[in-house]
C-alpha positions as CSV (number, residue, x, y, z in Angstrom):
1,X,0.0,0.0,0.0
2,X,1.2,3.5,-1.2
3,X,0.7,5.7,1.6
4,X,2.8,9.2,0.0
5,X,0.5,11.7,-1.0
6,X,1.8,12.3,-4.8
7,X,1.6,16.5,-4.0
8,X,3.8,16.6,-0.7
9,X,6.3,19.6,-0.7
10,X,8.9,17.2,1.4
11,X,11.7,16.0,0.0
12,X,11.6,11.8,0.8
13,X,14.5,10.0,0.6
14,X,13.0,6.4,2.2
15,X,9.4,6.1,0.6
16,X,9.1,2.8,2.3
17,X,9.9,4.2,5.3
18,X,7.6,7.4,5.2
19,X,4.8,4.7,4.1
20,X,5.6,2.4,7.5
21,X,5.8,5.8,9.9
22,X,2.5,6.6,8.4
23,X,1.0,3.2,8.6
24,X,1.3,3.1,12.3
25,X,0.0,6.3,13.1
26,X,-2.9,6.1,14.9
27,X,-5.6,8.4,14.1
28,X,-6.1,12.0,15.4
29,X,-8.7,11.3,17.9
30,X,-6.8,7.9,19.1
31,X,-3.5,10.5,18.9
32,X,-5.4,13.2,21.2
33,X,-6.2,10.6,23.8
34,X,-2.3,9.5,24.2
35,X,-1.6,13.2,24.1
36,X,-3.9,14.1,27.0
37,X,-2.8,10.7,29.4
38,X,1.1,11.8,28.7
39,X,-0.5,15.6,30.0
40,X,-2.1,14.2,33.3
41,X,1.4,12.1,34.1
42,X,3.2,15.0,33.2
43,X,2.5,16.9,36.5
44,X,4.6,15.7,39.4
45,X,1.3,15.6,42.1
46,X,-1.0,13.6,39.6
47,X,1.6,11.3,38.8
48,X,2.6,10.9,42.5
49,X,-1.2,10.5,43.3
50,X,-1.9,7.6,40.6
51,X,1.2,5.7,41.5
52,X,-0.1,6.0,45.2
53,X,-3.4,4.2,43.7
54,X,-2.3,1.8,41.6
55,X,-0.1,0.3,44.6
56,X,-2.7,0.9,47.2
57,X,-5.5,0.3,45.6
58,X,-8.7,2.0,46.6
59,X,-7.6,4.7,48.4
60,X,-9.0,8.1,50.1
61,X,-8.1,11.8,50.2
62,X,-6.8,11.9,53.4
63,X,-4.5,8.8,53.0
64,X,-3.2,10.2,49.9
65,X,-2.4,13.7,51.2
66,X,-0.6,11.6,53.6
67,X,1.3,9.5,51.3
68,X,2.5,12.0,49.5
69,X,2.9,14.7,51.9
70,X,0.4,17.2,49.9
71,X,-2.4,19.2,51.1
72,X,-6.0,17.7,50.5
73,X,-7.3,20.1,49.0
74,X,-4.1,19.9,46.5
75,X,-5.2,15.9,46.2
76,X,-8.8,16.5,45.7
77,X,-8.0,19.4,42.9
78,X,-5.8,17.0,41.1
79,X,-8.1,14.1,41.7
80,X,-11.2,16.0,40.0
81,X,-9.0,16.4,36.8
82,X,-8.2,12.6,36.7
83,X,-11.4,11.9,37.7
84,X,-13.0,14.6,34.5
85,X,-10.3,12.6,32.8
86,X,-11.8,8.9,33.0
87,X,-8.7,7.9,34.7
88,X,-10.2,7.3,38.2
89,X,-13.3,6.7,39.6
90,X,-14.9,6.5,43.0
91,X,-16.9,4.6,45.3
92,X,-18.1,5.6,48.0
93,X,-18.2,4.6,51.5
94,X,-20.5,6.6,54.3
95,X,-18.2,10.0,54.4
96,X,-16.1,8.5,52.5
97,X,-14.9,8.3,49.1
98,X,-12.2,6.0,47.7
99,X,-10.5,6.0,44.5
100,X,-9.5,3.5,41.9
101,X,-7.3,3.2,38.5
102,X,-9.6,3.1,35.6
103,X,-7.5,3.7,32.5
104,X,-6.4,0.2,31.7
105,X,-3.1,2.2,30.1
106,X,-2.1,4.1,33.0
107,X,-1.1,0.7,34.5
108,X,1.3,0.0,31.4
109,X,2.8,3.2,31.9
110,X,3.3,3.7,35.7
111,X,5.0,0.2,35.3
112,X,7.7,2.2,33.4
113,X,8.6,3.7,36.0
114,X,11.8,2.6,38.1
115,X,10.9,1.5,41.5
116,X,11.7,4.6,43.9
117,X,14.1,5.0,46.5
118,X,11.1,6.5,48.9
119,X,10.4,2.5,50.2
120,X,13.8,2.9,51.7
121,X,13.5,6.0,53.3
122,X,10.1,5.4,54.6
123,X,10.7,2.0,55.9
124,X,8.6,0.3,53.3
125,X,11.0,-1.8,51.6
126,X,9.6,-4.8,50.0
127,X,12.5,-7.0,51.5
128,X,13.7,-6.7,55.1
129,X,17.6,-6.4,55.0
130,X,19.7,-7.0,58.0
131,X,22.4,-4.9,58.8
């Protein structure tokens, strides 16, 4: 399949290659989605707060404020953007309201991430080492 418009301006020294790139684009509205997840990890408080859930699990303001040592009202602002986002959801509990990972992506890309060095200084290595 010829995927090279006959009338681009660009000079193309690969066609093959120009046709593969443009085979695996995905289209615009697919592009914008990817575009807006990589904005909502791109702040160091959102990303922070979904790492916080997707190793808690269901989770609450309060507990997230203190797991990452932010205000509430910082967690709940941020929260209401993943939540206007489809990235989280809650349930609620009496008072309470808990909140879950519901990107199915989000996973895939926290994992990513390097395992941090706050375990260690907070005492909540995964492995107890002696002295």
């Amino acid at each position: 399949m010829h995927l090279l418009d006959p009338n681009d301006p660009h000079t193309i020294v690969d066609g093959d290659r120009v046709c593969e790139a443009i085979a695996h684009l995905p289209d615009p509205d697919a592009l914008h989605d990817w575009v807006t997840r990589f904005a909502l990890l791109a702040d160091q408080t959102r990303l922070a707060l979904l790492l916080c859930i997707q190793h808690a699990g269901e989770i609450c303001v309060s507990d997230l404020a203190a797991a990452t040592g932010v205000k509430d009202s910082t967690v709940s602002q941020a929260l209401r953007l993943l939540r206007a986002h489809g990235v989280v959801a809650t349930r609620r509990d009496g008072r309470t309201i808990h909140y879950h990972l519901t990107d199915d992506a989000i996973p895939a890309l926290l994992g990513q991430l390097p395992a941090g060095p706050a375990d260690a200084v907070h005492g909540h290595s995964k492995e107890h080492r002696p002295a």
